[in-house]
TORKOL-4160 file (C-alpha; in steps of 0.2 Angstrom, whole numbers, padded with zeros to 4 digits, m for minus):
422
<pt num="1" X="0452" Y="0499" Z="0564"/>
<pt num="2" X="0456" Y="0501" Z="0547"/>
<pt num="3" X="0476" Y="0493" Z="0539"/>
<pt num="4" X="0484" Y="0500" Z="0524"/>
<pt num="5" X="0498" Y="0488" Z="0515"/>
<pt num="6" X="0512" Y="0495" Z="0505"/>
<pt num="7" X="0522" Y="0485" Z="0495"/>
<pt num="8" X="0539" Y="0489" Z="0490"/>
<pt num="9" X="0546" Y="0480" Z="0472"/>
<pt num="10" X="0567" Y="0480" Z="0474"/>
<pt num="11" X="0580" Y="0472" Z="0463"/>
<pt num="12" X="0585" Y="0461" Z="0475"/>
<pt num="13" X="0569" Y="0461" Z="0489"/>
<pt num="14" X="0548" Y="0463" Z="0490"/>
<pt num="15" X="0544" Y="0471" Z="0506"/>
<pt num="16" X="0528" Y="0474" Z="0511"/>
<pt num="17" X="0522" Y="0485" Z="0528"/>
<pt num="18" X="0509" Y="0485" Z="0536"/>
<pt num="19" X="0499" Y="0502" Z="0544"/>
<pt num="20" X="0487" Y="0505" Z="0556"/>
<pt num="21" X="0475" Y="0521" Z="0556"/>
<pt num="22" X="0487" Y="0529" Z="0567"/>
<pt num="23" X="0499" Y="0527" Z="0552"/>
<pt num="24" X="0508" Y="0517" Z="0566"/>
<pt num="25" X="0519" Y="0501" Z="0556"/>
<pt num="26" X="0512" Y="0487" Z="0564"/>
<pt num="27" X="0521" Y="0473" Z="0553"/>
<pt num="28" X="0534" Y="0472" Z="0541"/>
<pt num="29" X="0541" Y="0459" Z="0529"/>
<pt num="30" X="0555" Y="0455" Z="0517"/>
<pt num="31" X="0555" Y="0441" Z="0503"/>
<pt num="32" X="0572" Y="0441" Z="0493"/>
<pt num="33" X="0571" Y="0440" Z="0473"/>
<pt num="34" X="0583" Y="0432" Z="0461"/>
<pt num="35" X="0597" Y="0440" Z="0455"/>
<pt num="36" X="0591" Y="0451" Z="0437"/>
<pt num="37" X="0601" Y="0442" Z="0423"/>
<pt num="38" X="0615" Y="0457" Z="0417"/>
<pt num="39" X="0624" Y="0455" Z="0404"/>
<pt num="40" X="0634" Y="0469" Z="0393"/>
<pt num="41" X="0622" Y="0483" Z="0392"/>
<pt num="42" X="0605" Y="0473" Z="0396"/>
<pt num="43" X="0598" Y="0467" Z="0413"/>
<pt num="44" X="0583" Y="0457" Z="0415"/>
<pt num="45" X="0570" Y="0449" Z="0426"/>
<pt num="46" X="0554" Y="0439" Z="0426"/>
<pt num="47" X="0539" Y="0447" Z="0433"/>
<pt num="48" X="0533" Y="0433" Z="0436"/>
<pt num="49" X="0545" Y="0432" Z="0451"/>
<pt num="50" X="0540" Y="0448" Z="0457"/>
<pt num="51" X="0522" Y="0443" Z="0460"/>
<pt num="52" X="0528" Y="0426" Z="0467"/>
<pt num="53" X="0538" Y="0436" Z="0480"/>
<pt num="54" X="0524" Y="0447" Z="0481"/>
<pt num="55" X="0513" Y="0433" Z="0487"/>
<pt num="56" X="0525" Y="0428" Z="0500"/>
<pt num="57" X="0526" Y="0444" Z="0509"/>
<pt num="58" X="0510" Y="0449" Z="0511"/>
<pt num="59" X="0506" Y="0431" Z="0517"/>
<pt num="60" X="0519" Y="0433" Z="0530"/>
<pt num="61" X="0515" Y="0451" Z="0535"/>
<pt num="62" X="0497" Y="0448" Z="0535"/>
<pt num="63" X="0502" Y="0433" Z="0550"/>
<pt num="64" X="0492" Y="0439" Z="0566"/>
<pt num="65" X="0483" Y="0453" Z="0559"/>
<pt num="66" X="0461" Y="0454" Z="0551"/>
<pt num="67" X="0465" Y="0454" Z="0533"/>
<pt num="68" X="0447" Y="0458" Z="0532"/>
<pt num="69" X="0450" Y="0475" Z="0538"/>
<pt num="70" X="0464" Y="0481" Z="0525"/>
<pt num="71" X="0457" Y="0496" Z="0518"/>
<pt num="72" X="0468" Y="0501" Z="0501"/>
<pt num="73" X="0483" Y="0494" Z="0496"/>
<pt num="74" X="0498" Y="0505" Z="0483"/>
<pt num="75" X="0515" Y="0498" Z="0476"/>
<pt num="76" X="0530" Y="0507" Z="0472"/>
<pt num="77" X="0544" Y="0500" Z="0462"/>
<pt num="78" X="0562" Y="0502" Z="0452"/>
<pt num="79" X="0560" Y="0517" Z="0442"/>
<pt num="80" X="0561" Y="0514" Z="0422"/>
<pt num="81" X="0559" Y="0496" Z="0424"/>
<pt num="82" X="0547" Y="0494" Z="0411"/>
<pt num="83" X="0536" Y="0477" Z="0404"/>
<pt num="84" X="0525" Y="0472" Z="0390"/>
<pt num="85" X="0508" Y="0463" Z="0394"/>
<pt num="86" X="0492" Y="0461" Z="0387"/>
<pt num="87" X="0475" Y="0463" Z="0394"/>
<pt num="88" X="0476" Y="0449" Z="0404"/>
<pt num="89" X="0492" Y="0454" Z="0415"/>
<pt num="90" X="0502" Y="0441" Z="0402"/>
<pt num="91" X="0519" Y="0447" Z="0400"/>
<pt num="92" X="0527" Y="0444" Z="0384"/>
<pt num="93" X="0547" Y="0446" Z="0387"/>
<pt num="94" X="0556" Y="0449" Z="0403"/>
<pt num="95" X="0555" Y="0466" Z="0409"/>
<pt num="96" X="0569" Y="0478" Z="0406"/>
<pt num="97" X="0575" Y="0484" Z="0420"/>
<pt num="98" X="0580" Y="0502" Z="0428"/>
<pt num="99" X="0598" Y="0500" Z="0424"/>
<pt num="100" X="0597" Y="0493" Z="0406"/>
<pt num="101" X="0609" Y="0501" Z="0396"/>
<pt num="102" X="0604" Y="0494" Z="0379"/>
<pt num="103" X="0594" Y="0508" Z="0371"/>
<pt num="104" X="0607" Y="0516" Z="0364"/>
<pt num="105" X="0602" Y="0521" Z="0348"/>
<pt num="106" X="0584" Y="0525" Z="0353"/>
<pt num="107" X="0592" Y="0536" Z="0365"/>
<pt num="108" X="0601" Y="0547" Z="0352"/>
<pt num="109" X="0584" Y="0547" Z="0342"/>
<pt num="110" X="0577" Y="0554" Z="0359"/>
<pt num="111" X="0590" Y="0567" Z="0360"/>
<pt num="112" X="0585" Y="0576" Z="0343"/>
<pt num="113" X="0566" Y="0575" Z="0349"/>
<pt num="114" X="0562" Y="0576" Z="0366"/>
<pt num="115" X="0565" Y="0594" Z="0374"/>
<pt num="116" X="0577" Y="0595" Z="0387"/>
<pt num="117" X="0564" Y="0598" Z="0401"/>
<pt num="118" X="0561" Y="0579" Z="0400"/>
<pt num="119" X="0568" Y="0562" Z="0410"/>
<pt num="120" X="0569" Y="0551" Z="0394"/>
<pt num="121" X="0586" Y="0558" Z="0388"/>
<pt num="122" X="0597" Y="0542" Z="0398"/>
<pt num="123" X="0596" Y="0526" Z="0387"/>
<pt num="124" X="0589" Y="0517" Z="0403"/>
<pt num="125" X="0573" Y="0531" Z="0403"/>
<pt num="126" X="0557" Y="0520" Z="0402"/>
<pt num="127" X="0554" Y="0527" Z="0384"/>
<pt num="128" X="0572" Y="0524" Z="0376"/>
<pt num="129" X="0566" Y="0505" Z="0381"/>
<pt num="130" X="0550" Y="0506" Z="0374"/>
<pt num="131" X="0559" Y="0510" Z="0356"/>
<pt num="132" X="0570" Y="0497" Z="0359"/>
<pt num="133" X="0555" Y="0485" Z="0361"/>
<pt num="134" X="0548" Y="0493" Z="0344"/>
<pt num="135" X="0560" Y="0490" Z="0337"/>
<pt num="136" X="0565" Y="0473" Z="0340"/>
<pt num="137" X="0547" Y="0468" Z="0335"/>
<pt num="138" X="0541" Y="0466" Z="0354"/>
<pt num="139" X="0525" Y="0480" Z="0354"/>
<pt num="140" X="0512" Y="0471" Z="0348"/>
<pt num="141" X="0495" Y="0476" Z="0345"/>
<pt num="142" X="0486" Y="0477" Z="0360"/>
<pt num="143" X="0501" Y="0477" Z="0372"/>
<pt num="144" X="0502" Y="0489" Z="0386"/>
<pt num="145" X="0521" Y="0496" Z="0392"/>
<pt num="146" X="0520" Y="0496" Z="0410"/>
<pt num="147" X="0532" Y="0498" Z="0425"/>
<pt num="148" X="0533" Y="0486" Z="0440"/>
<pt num="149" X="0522" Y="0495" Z="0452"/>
<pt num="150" X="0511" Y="0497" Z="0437"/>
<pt num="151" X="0510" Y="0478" Z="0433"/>
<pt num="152" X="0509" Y="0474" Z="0452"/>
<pt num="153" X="0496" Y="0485" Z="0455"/>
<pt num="154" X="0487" Y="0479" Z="0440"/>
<pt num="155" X="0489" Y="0460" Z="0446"/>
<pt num="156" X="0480" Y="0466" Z="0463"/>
<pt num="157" X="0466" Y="0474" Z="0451"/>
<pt num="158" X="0466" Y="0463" Z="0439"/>
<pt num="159" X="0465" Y="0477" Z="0424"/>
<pt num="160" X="0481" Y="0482" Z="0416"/>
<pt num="161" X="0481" Y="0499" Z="0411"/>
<pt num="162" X="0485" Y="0514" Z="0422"/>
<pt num="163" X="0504" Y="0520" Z="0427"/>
<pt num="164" X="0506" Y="0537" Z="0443"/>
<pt num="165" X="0514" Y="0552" Z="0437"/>
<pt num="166" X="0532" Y="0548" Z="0445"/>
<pt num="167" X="0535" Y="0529" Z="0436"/>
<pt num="168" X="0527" Y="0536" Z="0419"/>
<pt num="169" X="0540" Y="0553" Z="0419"/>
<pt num="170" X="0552" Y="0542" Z="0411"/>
<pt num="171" X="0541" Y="0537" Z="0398"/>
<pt num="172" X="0540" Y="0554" Z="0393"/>
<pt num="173" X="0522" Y="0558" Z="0400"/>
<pt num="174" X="0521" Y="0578" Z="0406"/>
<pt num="175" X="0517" Y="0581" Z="0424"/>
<pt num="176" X="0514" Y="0598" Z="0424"/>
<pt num="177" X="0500" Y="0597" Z="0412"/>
<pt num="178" X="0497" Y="0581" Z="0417"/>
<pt num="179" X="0495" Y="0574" Z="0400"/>
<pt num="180" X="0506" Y="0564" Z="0386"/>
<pt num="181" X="0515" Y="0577" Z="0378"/>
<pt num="182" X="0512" Y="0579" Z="0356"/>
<pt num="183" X="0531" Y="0577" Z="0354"/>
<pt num="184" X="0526" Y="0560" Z="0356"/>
<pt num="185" X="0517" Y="0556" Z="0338"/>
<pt num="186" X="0535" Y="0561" Z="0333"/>
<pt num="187" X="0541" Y="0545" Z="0337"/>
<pt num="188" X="0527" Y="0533" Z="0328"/>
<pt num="189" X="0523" Y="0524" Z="0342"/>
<pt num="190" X="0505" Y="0516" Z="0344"/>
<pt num="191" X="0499" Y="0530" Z="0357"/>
<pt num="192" X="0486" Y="0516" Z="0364"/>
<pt num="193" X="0501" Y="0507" Z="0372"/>
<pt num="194" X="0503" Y="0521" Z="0383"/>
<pt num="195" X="0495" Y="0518" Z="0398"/>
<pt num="196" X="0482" Y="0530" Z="0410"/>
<pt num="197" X="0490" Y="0541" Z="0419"/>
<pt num="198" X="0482" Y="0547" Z="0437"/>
<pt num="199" X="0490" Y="0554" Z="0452"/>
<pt num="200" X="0501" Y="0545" Z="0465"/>
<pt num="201" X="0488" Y="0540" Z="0478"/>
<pt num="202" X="0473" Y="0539" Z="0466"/>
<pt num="203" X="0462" Y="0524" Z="0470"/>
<pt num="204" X="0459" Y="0514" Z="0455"/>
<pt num="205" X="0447" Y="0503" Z="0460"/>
<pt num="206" X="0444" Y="0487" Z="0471"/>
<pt num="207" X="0452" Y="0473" Z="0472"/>
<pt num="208" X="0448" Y="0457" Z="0462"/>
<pt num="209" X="0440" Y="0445" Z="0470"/>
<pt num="210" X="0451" Y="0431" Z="0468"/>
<pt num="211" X="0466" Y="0439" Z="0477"/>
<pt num="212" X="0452" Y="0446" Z="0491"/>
<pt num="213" X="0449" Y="0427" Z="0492"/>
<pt num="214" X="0467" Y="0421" Z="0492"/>
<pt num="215" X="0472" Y="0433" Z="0505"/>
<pt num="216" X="0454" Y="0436" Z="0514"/>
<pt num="217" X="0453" Y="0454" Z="0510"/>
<pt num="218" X="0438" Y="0461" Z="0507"/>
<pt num="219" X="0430" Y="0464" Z="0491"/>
<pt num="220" X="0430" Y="0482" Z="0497"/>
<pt num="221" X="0448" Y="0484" Z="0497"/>
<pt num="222" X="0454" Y="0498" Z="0486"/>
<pt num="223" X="0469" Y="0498" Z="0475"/>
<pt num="224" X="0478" Y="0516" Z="0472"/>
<pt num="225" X="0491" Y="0523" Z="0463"/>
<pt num="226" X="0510" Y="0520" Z="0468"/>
<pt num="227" X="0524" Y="0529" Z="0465"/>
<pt num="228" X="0544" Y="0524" Z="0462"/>
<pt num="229" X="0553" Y="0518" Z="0476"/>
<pt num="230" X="0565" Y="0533" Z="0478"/>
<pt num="231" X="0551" Y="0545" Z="0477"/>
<pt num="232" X="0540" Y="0531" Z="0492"/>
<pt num="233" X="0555" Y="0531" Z="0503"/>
<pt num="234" X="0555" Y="0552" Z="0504"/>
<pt num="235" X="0537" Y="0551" Z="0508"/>
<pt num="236" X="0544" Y="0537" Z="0521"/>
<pt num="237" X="0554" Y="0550" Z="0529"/>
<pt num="238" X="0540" Y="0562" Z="0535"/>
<pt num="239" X="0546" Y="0575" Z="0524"/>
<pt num="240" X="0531" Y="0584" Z="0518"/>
<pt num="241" X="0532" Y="0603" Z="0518"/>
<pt num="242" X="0543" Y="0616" Z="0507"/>
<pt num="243" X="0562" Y="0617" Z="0509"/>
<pt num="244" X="0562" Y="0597" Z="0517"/>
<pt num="245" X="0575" Y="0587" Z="0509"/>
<pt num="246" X="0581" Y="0569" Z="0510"/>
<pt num="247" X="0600" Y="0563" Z="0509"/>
<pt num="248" X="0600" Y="0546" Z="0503"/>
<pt num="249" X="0618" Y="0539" Z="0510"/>
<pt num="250" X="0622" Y="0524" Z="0501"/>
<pt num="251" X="0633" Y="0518" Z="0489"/>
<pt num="252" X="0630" Y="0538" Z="0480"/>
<pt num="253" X="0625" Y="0553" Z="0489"/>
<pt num="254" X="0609" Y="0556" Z="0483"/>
<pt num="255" X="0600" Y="0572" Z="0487"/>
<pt num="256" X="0579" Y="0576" Z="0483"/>
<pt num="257" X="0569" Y="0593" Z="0492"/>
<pt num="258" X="0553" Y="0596" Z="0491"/>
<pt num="259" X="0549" Y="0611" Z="0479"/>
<pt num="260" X="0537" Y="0625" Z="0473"/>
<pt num="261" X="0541" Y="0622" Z="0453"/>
<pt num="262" X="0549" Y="0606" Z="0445"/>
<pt num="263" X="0568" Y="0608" Z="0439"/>
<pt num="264" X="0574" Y="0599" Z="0424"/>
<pt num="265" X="0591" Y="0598" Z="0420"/>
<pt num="266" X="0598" Y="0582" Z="0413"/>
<pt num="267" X="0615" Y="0586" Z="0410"/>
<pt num="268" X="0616" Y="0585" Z="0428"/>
<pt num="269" X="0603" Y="0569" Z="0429"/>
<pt num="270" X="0592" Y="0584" Z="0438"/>
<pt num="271" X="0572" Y="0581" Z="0435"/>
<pt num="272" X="0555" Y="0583" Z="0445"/>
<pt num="273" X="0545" Y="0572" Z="0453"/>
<pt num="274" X="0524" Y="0578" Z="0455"/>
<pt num="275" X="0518" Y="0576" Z="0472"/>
<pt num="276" X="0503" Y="0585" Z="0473"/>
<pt num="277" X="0505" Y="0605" Z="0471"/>
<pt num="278" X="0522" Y="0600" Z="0475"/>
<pt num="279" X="0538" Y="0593" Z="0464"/>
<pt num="280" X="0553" Y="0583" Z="0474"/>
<pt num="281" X="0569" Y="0588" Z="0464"/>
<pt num="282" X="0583" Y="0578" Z="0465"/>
<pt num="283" X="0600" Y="0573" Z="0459"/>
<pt num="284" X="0616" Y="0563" Z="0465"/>
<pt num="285" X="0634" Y="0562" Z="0467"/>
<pt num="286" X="0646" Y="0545" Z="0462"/>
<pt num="287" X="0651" Y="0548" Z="0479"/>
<pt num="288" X="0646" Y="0540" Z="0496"/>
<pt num="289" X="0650" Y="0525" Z="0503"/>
<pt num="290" X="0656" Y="0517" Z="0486"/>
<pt num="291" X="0671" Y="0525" Z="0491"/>
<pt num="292" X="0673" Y="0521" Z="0507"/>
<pt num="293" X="0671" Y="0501" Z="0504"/>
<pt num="294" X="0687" Y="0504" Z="0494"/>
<pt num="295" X="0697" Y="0507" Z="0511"/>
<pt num="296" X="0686" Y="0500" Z="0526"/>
<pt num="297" X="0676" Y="0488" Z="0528"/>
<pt num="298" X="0659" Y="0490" Z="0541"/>
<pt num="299" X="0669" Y="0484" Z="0556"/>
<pt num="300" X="0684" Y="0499" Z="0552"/>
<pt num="301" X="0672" Y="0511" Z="0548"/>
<pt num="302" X="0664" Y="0510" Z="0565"/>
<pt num="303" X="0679" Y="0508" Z="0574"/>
<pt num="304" X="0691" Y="0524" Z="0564"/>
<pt num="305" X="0674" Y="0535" Z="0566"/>
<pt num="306" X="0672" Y="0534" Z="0583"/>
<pt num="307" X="0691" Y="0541" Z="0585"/>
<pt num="308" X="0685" Y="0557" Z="0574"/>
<pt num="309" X="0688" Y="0573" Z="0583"/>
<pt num="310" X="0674" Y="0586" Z="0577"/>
<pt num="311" X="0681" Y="0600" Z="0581"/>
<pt num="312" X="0699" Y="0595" Z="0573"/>
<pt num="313" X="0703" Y="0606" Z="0557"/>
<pt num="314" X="0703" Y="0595" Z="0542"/>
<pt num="315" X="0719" Y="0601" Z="0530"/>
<pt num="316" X="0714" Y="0589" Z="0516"/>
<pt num="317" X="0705" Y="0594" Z="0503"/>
<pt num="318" X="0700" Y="0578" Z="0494"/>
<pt num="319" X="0688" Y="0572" Z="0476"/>
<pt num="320" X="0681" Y="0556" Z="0484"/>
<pt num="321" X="0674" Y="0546" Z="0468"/>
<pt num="322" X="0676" Y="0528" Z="0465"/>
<pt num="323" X="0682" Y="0532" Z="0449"/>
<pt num="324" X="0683" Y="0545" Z="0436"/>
<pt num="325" X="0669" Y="0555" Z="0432"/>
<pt num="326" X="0655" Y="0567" Z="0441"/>
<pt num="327" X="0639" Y="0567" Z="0435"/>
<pt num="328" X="0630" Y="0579" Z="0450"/>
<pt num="329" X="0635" Y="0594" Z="0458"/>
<pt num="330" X="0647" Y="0595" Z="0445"/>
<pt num="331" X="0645" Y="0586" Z="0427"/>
<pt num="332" X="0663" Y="0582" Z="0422"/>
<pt num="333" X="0666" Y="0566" Z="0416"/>
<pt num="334" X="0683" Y="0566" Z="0415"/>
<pt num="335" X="0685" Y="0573" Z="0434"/>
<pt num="336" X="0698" Y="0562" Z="0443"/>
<pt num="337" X="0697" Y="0556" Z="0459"/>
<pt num="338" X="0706" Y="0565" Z="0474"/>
<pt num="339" X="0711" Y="0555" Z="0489"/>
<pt num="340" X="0730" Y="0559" Z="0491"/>
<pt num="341" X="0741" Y="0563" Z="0500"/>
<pt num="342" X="0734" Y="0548" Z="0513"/>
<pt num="343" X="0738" Y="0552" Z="0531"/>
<pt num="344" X="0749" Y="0539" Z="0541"/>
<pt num="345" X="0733" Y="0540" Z="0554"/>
<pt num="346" X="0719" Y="0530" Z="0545"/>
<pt num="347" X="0706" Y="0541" Z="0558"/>
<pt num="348" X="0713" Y="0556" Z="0548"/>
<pt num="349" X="0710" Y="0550" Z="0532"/>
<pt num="350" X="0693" Y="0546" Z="0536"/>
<pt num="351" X="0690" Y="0561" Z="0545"/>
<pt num="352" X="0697" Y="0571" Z="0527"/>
<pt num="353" X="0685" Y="0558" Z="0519"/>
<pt num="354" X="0668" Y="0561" Z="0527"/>
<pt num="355" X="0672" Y="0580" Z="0527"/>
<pt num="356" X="0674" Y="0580" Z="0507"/>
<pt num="357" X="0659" Y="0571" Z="0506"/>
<pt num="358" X="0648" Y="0584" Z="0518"/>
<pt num="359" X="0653" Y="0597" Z="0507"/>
<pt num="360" X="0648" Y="0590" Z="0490"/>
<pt num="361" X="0632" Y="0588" Z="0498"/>
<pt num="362" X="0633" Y="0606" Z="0505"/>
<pt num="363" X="0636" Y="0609" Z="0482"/>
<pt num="364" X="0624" Y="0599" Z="0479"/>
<pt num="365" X="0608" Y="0607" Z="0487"/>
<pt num="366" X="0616" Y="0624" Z="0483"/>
<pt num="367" X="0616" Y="0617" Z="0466"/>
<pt num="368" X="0596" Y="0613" Z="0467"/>
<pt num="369" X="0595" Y="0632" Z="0474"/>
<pt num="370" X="0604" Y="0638" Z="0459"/>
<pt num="371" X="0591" Y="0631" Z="0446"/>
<pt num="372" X="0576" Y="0636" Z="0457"/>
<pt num="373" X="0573" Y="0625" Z="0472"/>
<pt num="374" X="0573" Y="0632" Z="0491"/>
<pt num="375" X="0588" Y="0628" Z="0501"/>
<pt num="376" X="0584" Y="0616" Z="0516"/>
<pt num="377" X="0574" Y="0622" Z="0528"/>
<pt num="378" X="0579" Y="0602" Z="0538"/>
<pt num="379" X="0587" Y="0586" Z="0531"/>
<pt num="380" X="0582" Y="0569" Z="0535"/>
<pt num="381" X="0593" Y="0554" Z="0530"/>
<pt num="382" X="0593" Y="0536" Z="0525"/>
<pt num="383" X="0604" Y="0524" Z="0518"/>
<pt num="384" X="0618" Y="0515" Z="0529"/>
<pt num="385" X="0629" Y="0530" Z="0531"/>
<pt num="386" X="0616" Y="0536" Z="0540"/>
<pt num="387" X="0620" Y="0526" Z="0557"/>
<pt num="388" X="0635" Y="0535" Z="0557"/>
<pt num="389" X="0634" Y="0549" Z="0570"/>
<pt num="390" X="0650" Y="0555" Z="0566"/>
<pt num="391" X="0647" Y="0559" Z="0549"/>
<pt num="392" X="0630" Y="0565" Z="0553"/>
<pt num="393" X="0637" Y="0579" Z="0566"/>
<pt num="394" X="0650" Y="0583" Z="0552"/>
<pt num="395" X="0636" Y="0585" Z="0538"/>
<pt num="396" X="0628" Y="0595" Z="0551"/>
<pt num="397" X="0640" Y="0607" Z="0553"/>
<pt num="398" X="0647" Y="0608" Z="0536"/>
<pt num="399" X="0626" Y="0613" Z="0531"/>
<pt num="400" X="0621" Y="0623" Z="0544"/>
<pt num="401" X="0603" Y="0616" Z="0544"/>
<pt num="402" X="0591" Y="0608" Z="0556"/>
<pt num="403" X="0593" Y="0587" Z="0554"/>
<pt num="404" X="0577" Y="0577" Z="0560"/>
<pt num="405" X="0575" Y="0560" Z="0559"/>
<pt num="406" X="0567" Y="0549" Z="0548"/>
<pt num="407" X="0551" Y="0543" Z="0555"/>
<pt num="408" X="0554" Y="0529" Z="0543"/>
<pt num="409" X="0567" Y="0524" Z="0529"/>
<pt num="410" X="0557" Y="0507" Z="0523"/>
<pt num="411" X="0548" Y="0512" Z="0503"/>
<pt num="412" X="0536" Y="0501" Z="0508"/>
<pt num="413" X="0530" Y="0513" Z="0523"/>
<pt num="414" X="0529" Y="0527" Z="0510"/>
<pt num="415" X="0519" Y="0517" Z="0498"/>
<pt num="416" X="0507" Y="0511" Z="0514"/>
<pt num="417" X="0507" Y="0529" Z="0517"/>
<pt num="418" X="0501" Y="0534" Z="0499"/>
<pt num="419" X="0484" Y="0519" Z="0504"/>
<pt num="420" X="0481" Y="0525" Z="0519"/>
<pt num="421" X="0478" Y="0543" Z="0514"/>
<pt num="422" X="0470" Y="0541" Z="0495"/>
């Protein structure tokens, strides 16, 4: 019987899940990372602590099972978290990671070149951090820029030079002809730092043979392409045909569905990530549970929502941000918050709050739909706000659309899923 591993690169965690032929998660593990050093606009951590981390987990979630029969293996990690290495994996700086804001400038040169239908507008895109690097005398000659998965993967190989389509979008590479795009010479930078660019799930090739030994894989075992780890955790879900969407209920309310056609639109931080034939649109709302930890905390939350009476009209009409600003369905940075007047009855206010929220997802996928996505045929969702059941028959209601469960929410499952079918 053949196991597939995937391995999930976090801020804070490497997970790693183990599959059977059956696609049937038959281990799972979770090593915690040290915090990435943030300061201002810049936040950094060492690889070096990824691959440690790395090494942890697989040993553990490779405890009672034949390494020997692990058939492929894929990573996905932080999108835009981007490295320096040469050809021997060697990495030069601490990587920049996904929320490094420092680019600035780079960005604004970005702005006057890169054509709208591209993700490396924000100056935490992958390419904005790649100019910084340049210009901080950081790209030298026979450097590659490369994203977590991509270094992870690359350790596992033990060759350093391939990206997938969905961690390279940032970096300005075009999915939909599935090439780096000319705009690029604009920009003077040494196109051989670029990496190859193949299909998530593409095998690369096997793995070396001294991480075979290390971990008693065989030589056989085949490396393939990962993916980011929002784009690992739809695949996750079990979401896999037109018109099926994910809500992400976290700290923001993200939304992503599957689509015909990719959808750019970065004023609304909208763009398109190639899975197959098919693109997985997506964008997100400062709302969600940010907002909700600024009145309850879980034990509340659990308690207040319990109380909620569905079928009790709701006569508040409420802007639920953390604080100013909308980015998506909406772009208005100077849009206030709304959560006033407060009901004397806390289950009332939280029953006004999770009813504003449902709605700004229902805006939100109408949003997608305006630009050119389907509407949701069904929803699955993930995050913490998705134990809620009150909030999920709210949400049910307010869409008026099929809700199946998630037959996983773990990245990692998505990225073993990505091995096992390469």
């Amino acid at each position: 019987m053949s196991l597939f591993i995937g391995i999930d690169l976090g801020t804070s965690a490497c997970r790693v899940a183990v599959l059977d032929a059956q696609e049937q998660l038959l281990s799972f593990s979770n090593t915690p990372l040290p915090d990435p050093i943030s300061e201002g606009l810049t936040c950094e951590q060492s690889p070096n602590d990824w691959w440690q981390a790395c090494q942890i987990s697989l040993q553990e979630a490779l405890q009672g099972l034949d390494a020997q029969k692990v058939s492929s293996i894929a990573v996905d990690g932080t999108s835009s978290t981007l490295l320096l290495c040469d050809a021997t994996g060697q990495v030069t700086h601490p990587a920049l990671m996904y929320r490094d804001q420092r680019a600035q400038q780079q960005a604004n040169v970005l702005a006057d070149i890169a054509p709208a239908t591209t993700a490396v507008h924000s100056p935490s895109s992958s390419l904005a951090k790649l100019l910084w690097m340049q210009s901080h005398d950081q790209l030298k000659v026979g450097l590659k820029a490369l994203h977590q998965a991509d270094w992870i993967s690359g350790k596992l190989r033990g060759e350093y030079d391939h990206s997938d389509e969905n961690n390279a979008l940032k970096l300005g590479y075009d999915p939909v002809n599935r090439q780096w795009p000319d705009w690029l010479h604009q920009l003077d930078l040494p196109m051989d730092c670029l990496p190859t660019v193949v299909p998530a799930g593409t095998v690369l090739g096997t793995i070396h043979p001294d991480i075979a030994a290390q971990f008693g894989f065989s030589t056989d075992c085949q490396i393939v392409s990962g993916t980011t780890d929002s784009t690992a955790t739809f695949i996750a879900s079990g979401a896999h045909r037109l018109g099926d969407a994910l809500t992400v209920l976290g700290s923001t309310l993200a939304i992503k569905i599957l689509a015909d056609k990719p959808i750019y639109a970065p004023e609304y931080g909208i763009y398109s990530h190639r899975l197959g034939d098919q693109y997985l649109v997506g964008g997100a709302s400062n709302t969600g549970g940010a907002v909700l930890r600024q009145f309850f905390d879980d034990q509340q939350l659990e308690q207040l929502s319990a109380q909620i009476e569905l079928n009790k009209p709701v006569t508040l009409e409420y802007m639920p941000l953390p604080s100013v600003g909308e980015r998506f369905p909406v772009n208005n940075p100077d849009l206030e918050p709304l959560m006033t007047p407060r009901p004397a009855d806390d289950v009332d206010f939280l029953h006004a709050l999770l009813e504003s929220m449902s709605k700004i997802e229902l805006q939100g996928y109408a949003a997608l739909s305006k630009l050119g996505a389907p509407m949701p045929t069904s929803i699955r969702s993930s995050g913490g706000g998705a134990k809620n059941p009150q909030w999920q028959a709210l949400r049910q209601k307010q869409l008026n659309v099929t809700f199946l469960k998630p037959s996983h929410q773990e990245a990692a499952v998505g990225a073993a899923l990505l091995a096992s079918r390469a």
